[in-house]
PDBQT receptor file of N, H, CA, C and O in Angstrom, charges set to zero:
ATOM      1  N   UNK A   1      -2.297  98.730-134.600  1.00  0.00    +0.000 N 
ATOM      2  CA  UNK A   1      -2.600 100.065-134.132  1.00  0.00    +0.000 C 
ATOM      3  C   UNK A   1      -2.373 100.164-132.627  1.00  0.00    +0.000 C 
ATOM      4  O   UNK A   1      -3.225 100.486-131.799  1.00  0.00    +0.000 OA
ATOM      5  N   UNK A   2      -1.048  99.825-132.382  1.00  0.00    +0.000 N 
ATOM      6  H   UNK A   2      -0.356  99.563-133.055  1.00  0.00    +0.000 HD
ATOM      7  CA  UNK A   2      -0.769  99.813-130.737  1.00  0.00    +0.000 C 
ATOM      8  C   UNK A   2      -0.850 101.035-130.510  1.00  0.00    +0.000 C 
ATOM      9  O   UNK A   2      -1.207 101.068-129.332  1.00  0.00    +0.000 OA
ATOM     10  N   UNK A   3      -0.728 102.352-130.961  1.00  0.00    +0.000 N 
ATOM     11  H   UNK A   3      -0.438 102.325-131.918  1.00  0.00    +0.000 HD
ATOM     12  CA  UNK A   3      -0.703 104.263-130.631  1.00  0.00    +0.000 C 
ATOM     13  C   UNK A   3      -2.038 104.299-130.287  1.00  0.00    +0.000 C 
ATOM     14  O   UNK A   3      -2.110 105.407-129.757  1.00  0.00    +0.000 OA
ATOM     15  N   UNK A   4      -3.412 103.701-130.225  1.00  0.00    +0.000 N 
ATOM     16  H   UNK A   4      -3.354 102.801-130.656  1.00  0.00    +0.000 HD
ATOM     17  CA  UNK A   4      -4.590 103.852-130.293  1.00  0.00    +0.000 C 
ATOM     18  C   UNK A   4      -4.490 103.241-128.948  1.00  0.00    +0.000 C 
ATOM     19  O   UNK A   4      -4.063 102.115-128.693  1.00  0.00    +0.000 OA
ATOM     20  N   UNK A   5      -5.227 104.697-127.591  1.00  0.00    +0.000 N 
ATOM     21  H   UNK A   5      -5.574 105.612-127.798  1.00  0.00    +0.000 HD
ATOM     22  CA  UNK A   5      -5.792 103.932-126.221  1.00  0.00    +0.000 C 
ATOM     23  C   UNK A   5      -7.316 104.324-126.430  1.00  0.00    +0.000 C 
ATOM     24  O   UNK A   5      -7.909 104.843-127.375  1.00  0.00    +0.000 OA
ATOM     25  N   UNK A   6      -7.763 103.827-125.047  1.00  0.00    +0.000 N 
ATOM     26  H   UNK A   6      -7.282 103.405-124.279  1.00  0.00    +0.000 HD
ATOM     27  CA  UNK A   6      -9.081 103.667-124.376  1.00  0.00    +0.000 C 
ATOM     28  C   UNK A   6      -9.198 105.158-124.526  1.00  0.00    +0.000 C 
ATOM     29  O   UNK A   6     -10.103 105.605-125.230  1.00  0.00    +0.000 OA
ATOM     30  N   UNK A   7      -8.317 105.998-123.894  1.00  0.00    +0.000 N 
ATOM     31  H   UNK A   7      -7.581 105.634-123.322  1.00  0.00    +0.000 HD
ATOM     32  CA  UNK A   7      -8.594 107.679-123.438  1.00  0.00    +0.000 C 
ATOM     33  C   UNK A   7      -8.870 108.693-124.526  1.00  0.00    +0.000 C 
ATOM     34  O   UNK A   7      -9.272 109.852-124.419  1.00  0.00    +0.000 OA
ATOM     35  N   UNK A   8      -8.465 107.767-125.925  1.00  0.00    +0.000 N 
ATOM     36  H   UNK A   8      -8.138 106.825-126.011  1.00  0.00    +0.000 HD
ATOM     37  CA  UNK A   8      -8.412 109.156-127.078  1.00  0.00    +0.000 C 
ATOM     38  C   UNK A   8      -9.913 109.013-127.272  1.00  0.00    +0.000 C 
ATOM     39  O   UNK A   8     -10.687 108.107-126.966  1.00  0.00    +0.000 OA
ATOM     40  N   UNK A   9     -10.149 110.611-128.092  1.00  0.00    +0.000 N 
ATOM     41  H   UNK A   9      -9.520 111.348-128.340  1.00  0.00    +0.000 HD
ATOM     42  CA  UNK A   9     -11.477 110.933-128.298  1.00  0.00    +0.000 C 
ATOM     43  C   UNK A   9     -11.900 109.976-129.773  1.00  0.00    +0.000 C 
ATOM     44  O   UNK A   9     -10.994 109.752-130.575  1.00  0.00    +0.000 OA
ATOM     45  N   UNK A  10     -12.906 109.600-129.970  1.00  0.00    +0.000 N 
ATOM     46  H   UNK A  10     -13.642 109.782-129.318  1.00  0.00    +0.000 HD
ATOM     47  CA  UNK A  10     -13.367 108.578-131.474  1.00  0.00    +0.000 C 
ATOM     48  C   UNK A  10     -12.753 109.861-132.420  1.00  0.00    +0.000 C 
ATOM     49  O   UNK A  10     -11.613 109.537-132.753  1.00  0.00    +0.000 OA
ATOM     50  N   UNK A  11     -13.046 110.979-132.878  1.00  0.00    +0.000 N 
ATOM     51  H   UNK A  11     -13.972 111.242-132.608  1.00  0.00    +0.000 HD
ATOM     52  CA  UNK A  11     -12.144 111.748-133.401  1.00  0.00    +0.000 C 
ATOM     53  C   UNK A  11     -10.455 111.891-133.768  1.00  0.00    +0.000 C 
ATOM     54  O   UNK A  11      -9.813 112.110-134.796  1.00  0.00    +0.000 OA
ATOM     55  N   UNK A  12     -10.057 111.587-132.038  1.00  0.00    +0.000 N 
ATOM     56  H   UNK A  12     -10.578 111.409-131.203  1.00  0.00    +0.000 HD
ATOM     57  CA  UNK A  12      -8.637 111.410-132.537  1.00  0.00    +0.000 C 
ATOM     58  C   UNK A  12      -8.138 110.170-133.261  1.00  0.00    +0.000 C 
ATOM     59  O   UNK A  12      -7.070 110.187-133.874  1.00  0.00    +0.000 OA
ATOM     60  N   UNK A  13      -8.900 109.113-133.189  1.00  0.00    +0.000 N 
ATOM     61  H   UNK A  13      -9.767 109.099-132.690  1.00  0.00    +0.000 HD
ATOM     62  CA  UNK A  13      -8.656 108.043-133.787  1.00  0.00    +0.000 C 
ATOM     63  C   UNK A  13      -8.713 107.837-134.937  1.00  0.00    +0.000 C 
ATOM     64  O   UNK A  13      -7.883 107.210-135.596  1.00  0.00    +0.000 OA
ATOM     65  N   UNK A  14     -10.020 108.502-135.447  1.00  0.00    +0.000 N 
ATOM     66  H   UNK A  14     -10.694 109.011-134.912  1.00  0.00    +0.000 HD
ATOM     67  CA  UNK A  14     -10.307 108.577-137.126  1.00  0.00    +0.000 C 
ATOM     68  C   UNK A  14      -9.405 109.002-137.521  1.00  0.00    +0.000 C 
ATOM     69  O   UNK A  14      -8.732 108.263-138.239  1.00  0.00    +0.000 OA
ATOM     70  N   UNK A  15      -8.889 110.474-137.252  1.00  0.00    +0.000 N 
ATOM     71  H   UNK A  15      -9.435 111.074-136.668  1.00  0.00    +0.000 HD
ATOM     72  CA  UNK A  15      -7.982 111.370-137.466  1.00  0.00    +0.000 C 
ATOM     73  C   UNK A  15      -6.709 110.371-137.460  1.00  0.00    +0.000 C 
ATOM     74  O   UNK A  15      -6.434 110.316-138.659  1.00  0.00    +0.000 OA
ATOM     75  N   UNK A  16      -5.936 109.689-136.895  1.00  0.00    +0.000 N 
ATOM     76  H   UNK A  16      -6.159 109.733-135.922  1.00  0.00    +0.000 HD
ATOM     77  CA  UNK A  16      -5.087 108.930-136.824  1.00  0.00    +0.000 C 
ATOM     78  C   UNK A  16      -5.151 107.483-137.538  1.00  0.00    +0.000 C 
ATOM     79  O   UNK A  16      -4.329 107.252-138.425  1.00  0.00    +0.000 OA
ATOM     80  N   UNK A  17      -6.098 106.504-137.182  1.00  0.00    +0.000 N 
ATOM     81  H   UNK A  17      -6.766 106.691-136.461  1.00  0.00    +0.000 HD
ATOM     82  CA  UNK A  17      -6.725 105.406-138.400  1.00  0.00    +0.000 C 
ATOM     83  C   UNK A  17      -7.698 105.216-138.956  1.00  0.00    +0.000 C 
ATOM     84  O   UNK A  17      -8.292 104.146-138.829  1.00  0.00    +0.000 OA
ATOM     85  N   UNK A  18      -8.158 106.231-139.758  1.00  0.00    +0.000 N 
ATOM     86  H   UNK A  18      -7.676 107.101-139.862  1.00  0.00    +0.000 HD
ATOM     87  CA  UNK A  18      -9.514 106.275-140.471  1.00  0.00    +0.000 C 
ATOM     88  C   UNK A  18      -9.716 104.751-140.731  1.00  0.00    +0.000 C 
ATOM     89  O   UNK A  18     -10.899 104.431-140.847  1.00  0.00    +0.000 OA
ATOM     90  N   UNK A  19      -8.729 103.662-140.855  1.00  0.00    +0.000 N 
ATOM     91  H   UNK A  19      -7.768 103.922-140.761  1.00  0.00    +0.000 HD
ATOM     92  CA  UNK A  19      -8.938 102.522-141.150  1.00  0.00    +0.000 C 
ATOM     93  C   UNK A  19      -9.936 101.531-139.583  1.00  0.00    +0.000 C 
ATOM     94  O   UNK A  19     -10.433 100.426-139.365  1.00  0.00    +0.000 OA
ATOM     95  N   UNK A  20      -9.766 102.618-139.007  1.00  0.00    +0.000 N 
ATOM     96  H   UNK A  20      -9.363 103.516-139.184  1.00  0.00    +0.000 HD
ATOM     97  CA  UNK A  20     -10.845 102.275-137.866  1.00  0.00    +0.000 C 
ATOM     98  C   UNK A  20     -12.108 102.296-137.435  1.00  0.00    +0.000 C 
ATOM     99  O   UNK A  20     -12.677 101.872-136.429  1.00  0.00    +0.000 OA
ATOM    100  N   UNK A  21     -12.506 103.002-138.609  1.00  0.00    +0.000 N 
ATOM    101  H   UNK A  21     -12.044 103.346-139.426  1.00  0.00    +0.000 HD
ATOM    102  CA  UNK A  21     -13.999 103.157-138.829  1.00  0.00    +0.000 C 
ATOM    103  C   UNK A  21     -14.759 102.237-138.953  1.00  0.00    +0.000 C 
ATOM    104  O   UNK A  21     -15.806 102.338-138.313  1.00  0.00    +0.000 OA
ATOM    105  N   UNK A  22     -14.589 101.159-139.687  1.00  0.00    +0.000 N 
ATOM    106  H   UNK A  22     -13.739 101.077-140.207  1.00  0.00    +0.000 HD
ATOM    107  CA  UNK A  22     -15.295 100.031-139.919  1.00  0.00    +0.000 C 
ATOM    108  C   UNK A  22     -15.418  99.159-138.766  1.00  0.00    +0.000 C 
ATOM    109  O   UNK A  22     -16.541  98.724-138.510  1.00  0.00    +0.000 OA
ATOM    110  N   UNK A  23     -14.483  98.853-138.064  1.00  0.00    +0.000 N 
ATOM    111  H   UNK A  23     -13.571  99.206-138.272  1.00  0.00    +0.000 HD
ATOM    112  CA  UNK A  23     -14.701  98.672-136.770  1.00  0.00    +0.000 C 
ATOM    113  C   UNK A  23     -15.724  99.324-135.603  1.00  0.00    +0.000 C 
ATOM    114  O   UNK A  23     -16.429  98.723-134.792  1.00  0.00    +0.000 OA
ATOM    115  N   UNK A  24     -15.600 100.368-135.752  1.00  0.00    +0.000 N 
ATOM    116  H   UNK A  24     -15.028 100.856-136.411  1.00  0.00    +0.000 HD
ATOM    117  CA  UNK A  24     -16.335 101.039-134.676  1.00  0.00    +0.000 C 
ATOM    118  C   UNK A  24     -18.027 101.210-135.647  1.00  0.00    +0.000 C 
ATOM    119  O   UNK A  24     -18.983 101.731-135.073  1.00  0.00    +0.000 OA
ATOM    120  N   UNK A  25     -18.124 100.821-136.762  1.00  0.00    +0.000 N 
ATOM    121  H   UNK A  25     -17.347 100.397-137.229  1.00  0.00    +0.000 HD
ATOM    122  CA  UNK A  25     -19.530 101.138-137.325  1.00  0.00    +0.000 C 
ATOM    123  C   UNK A  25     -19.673  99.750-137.287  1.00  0.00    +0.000 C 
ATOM    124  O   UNK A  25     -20.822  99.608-137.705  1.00  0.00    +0.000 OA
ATOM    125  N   UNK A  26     -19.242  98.658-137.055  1.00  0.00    +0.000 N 
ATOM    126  H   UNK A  26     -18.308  98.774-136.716  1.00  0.00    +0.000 HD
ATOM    127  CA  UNK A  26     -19.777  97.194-136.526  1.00  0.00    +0.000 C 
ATOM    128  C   UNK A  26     -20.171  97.222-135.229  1.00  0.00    +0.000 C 
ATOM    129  O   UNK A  26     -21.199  96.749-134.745  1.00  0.00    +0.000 OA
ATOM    130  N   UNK A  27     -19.464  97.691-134.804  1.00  0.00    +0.000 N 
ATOM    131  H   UNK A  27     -18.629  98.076-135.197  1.00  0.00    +0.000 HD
ATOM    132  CA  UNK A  27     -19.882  97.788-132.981  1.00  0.00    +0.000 C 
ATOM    133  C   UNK A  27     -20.776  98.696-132.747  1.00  0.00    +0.000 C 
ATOM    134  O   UNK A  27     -20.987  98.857-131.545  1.00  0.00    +0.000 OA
ATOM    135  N   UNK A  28     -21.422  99.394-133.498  1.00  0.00    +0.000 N 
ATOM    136  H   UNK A  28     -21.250  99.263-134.474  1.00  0.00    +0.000 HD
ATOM    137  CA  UNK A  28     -22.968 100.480-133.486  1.00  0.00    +0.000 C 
ATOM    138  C   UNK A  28     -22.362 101.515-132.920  1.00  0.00    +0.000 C 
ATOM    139  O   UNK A  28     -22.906 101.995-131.926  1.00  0.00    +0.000 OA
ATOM    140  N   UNK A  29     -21.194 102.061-133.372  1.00  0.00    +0.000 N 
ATOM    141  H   UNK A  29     -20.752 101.671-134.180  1.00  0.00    +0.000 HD
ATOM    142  CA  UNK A  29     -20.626 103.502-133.216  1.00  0.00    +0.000 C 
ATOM    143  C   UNK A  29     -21.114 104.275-134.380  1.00  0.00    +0.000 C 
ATOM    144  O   UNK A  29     -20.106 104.663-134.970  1.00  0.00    +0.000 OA
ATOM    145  N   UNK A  30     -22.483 104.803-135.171  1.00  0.00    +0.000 N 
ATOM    146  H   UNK A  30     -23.303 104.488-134.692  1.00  0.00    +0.000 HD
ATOM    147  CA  UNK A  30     -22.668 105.078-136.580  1.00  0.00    +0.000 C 
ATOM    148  C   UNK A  30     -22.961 106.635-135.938  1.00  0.00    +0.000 C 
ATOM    149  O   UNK A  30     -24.129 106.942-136.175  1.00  0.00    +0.000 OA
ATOM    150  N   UNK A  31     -22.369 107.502-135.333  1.00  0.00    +0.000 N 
ATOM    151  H   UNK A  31     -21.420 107.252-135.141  1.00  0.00    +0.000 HD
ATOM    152  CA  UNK A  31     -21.972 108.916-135.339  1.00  0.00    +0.000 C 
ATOM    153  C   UNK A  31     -20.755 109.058-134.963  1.00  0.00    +0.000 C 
ATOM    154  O   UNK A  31     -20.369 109.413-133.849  1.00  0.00    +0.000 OA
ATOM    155  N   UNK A  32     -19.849 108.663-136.287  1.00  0.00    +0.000 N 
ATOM    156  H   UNK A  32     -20.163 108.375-137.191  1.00  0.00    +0.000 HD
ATOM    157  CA  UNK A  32     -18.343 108.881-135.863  1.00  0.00    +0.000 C 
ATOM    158  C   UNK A  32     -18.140 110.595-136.232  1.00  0.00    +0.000 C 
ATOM    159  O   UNK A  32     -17.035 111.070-135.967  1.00  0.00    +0.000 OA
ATOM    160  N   UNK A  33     -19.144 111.461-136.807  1.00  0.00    +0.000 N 
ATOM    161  H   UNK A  33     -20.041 111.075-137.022  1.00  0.00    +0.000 HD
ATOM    162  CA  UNK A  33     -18.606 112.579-137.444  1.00  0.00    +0.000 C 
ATOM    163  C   UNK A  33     -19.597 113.724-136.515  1.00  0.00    +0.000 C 
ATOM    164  O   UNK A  33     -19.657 114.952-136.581  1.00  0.00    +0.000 OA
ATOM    165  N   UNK A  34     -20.238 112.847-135.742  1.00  0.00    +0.000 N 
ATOM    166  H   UNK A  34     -20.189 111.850-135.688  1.00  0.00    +0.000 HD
ATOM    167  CA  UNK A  34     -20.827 113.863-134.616  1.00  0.00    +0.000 C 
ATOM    168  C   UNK A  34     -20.185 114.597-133.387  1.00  0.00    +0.000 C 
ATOM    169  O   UNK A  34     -19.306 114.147-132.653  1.00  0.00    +0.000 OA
ATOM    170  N   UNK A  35     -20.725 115.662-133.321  1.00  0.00    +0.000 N 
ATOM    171  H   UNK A  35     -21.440 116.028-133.917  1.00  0.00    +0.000 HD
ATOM    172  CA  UNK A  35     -20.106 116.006-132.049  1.00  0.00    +0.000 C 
ATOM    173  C   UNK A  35     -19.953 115.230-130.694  1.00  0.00    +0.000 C 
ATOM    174  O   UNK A  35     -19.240 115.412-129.708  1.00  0.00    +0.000 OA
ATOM    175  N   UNK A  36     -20.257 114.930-130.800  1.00  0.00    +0.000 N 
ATOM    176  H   UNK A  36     -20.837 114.781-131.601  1.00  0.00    +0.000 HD
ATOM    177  CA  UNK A  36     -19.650 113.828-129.487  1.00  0.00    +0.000 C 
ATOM    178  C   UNK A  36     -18.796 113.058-129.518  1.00  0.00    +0.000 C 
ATOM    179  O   UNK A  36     -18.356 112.641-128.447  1.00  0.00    +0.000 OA
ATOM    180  N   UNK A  37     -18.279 112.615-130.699  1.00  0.00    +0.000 N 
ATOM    181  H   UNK A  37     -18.637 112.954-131.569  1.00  0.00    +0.000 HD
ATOM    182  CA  UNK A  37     -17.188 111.608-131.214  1.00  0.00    +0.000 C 
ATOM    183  C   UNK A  37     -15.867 112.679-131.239  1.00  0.00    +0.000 C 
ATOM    184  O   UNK A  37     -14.716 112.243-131.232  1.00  0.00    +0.000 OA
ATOM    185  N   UNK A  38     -16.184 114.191-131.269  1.00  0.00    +0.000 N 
ATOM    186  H   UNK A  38     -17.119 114.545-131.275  1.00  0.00    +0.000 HD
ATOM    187  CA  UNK A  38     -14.707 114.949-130.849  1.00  0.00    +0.000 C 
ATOM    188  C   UNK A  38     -14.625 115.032-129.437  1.00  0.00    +0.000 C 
ATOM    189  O   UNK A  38     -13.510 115.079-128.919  1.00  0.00    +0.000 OA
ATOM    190  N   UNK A  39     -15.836 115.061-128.615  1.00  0.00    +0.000 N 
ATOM    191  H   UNK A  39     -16.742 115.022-129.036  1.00  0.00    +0.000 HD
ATOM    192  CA  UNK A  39     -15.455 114.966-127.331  1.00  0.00    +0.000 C 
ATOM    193  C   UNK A  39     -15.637 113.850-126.219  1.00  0.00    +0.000 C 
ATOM    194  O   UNK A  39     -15.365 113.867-125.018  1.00  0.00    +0.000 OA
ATOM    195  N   UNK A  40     -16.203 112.852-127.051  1.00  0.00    +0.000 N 
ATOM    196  H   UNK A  40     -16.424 112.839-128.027  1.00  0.00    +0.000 HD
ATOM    197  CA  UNK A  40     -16.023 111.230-125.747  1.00  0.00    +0.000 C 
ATOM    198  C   UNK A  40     -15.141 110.281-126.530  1.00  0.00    +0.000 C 
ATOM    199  O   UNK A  40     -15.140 109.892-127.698  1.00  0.00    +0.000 OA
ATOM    200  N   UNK A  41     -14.327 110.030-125.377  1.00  0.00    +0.000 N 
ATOM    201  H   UNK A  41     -14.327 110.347-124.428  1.00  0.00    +0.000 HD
ATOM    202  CA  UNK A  41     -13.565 109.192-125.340  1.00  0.00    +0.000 C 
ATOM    203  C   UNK A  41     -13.908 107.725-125.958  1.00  0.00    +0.000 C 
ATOM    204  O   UNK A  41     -15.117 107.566-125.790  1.00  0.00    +0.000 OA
ATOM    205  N   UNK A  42     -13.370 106.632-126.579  1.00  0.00    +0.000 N 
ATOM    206  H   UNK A  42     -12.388 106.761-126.715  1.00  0.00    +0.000 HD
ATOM    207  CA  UNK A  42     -13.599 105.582-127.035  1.00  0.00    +0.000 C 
ATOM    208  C   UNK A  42     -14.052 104.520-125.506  1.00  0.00    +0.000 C 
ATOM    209  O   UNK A  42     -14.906 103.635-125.460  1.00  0.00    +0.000 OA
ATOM    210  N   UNK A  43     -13.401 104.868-124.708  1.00  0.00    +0.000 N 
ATOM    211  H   UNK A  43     -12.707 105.587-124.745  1.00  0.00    +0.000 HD
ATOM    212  CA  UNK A  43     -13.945 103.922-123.591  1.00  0.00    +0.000 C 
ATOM    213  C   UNK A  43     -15.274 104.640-122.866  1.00  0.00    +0.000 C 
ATOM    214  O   UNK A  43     -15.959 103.974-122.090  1.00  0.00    +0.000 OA
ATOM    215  N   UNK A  44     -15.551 105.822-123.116  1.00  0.00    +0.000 N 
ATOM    216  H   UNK A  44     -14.995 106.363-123.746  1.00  0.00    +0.000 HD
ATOM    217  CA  UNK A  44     -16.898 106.165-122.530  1.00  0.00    +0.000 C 
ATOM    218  C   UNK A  44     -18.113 106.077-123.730  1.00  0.00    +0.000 C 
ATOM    219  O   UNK A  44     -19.300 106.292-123.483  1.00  0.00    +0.000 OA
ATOM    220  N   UNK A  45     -17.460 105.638-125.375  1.00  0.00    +0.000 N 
ATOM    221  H   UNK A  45     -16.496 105.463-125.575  1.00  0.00    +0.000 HD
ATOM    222  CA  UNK A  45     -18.344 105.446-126.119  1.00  0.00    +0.000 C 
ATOM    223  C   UNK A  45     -18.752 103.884-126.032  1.00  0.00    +0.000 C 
ATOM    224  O   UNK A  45     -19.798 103.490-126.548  1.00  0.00    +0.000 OA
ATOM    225  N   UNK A  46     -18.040 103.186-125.484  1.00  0.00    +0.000 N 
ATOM    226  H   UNK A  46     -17.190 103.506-125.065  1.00  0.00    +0.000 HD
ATOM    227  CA  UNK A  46     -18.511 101.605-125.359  1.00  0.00    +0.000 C 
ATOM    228  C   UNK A  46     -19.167 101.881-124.574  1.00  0.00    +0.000 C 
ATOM    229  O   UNK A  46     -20.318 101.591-124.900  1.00  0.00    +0.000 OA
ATOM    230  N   UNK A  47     -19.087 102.580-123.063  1.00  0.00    +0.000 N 
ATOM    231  H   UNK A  47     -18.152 102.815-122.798  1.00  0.00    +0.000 HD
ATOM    232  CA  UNK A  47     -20.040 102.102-121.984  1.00  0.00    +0.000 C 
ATOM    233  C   UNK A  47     -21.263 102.845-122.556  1.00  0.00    +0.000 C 
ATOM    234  O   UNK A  47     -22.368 102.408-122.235  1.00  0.00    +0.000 OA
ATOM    235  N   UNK A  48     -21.195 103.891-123.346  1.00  0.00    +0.000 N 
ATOM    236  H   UNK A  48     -20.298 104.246-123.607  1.00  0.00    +0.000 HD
ATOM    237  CA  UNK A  48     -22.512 104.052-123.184  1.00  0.00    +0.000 C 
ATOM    238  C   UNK A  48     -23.422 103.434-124.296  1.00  0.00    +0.000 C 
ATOM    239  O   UNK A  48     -24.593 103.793-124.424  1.00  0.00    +0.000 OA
ATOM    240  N   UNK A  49     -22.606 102.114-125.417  1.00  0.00    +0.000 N 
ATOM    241  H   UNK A  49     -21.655 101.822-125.314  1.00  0.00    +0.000 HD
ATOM    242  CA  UNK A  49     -23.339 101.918-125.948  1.00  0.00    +0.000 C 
ATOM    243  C   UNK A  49     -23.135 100.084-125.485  1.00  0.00    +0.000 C 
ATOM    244  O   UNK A  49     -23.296  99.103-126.212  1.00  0.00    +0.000 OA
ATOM    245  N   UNK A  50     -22.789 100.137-124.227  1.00  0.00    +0.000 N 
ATOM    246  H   UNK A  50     -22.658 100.933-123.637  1.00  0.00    +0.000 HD
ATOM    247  CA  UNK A  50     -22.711  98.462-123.775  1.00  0.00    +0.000 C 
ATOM    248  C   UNK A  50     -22.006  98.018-124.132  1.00  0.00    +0.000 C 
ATOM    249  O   UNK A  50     -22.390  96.986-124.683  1.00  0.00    +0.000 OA
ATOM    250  N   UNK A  51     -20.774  98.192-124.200  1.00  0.00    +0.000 N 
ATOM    251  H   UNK A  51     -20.461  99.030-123.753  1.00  0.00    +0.000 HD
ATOM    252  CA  UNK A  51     -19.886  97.326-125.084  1.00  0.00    +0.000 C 
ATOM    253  C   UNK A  51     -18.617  96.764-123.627  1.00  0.00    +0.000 C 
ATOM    254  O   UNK A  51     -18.687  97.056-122.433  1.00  0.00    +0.000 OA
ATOM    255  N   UNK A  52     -17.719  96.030-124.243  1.00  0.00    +0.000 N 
ATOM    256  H   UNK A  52     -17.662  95.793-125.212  1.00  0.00    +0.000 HD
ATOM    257  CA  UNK A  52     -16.608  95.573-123.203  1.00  0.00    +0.000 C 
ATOM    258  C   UNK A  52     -15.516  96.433-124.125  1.00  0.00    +0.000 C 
ATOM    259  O   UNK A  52     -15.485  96.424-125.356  1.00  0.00    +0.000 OA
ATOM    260  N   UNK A  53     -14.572  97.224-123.182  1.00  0.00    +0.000 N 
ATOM    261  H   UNK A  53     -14.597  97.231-122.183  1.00  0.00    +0.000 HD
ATOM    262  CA  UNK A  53     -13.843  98.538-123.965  1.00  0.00    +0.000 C 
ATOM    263  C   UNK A  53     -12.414  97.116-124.753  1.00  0.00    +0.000 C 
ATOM    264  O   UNK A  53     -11.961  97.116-125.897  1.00  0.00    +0.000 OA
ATOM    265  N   UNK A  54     -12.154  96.330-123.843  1.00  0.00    +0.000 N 
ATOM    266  H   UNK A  54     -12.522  96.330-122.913  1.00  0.00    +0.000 HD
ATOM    267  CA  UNK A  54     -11.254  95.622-123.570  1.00  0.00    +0.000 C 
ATOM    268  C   UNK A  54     -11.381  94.769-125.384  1.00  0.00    +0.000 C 
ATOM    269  O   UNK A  54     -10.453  94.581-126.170  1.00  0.00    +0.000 OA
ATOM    270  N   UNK A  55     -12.643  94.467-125.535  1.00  0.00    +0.000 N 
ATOM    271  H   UNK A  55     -13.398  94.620-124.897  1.00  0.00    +0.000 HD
ATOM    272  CA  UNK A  55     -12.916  93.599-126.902  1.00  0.00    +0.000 C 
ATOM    273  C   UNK A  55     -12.916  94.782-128.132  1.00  0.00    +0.000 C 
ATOM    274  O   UNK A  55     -12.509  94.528-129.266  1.00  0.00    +0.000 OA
ATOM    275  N   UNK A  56     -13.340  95.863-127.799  1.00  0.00    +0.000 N 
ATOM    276  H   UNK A  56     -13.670  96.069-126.878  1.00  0.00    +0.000 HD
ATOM    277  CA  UNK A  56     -13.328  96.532-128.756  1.00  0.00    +0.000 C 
ATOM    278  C   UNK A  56     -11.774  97.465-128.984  1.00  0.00    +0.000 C 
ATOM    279  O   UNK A  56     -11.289  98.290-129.758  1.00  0.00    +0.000 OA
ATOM    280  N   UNK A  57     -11.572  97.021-128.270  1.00  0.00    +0.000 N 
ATOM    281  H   UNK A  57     -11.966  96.351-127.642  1.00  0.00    +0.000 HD
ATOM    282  CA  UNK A  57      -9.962  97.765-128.018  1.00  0.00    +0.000 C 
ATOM    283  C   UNK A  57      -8.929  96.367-129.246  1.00  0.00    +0.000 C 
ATOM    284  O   UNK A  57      -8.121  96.398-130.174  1.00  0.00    +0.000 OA
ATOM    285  N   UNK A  58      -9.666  95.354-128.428  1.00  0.00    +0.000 N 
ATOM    286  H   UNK A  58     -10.322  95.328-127.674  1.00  0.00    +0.000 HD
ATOM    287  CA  UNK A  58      -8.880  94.219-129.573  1.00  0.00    +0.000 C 
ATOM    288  C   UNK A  58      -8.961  93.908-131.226  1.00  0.00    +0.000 C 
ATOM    289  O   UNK A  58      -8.238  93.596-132.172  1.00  0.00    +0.000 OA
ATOM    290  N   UNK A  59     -10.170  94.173-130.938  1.00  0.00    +0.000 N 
ATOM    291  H   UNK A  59     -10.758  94.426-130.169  1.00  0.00    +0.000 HD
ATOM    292  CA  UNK A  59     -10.679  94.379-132.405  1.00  0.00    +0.000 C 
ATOM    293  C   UNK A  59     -10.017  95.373-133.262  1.00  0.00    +0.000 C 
ATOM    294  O   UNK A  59      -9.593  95.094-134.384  1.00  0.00    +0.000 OA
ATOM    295  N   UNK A  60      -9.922  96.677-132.658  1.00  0.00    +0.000 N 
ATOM    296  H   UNK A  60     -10.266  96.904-131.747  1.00  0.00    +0.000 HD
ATOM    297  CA  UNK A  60      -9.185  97.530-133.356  1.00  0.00    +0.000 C 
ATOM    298  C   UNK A  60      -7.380  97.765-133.791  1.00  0.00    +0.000 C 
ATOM    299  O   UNK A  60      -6.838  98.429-134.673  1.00  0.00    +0.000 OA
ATOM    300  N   UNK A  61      -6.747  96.717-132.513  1.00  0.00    +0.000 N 
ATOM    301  H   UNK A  61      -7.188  96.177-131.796  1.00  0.00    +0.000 HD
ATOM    302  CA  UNK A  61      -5.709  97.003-132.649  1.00  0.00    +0.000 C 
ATOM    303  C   UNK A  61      -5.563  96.056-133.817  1.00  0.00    +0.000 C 
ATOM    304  O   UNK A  61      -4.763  96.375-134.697  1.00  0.00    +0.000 OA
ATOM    305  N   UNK A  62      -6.427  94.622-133.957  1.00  0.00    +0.000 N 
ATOM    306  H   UNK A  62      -7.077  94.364-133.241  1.00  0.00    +0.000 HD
ATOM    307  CA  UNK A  62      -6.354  93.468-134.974  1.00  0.00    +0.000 C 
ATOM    308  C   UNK A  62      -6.351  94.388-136.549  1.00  0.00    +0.000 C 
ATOM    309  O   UNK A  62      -5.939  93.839-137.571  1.00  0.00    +0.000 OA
ATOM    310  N   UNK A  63      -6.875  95.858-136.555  1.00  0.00    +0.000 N 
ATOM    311  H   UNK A  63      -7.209  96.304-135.725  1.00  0.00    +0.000 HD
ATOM    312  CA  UNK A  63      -6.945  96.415-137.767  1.00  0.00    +0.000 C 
ATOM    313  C   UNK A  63      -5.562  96.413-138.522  1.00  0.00    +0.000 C 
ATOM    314  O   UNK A  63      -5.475  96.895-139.651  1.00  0.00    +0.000 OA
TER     315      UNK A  63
């Protein structure tokens, strides 16, 4: 999933690899269908849930 950056919203991603979900609900992302997941970015959803964007970025492209 190299098309997947830091800047897209958790929305655009689902929307693009729903196969990315499972990933991001391991990493304690469990409001992927909330409003906030159409408007924060995947790298402002790590910081605000502590995460390193860089590992979770790897994880996902490993999908």
């Amino acid at each position: 999933m190299s098309n997947i950056t830091k800047d897209m919203t958790i929305g655009e991603i689902l929307r693009q690899a729903p196969e990315a979900a499972p990933v991001l609900l391991e990493a304690g992302m469990h409001c992927l269908g909330c409003p906030s997941a159409q408007a924060e970015t995947l790298e402002e959803a790590a910081m605000v849930h502590g995460m390193d964007i860089d590992e979770l970025m790897s994880k996902i492209a490993a999908v």
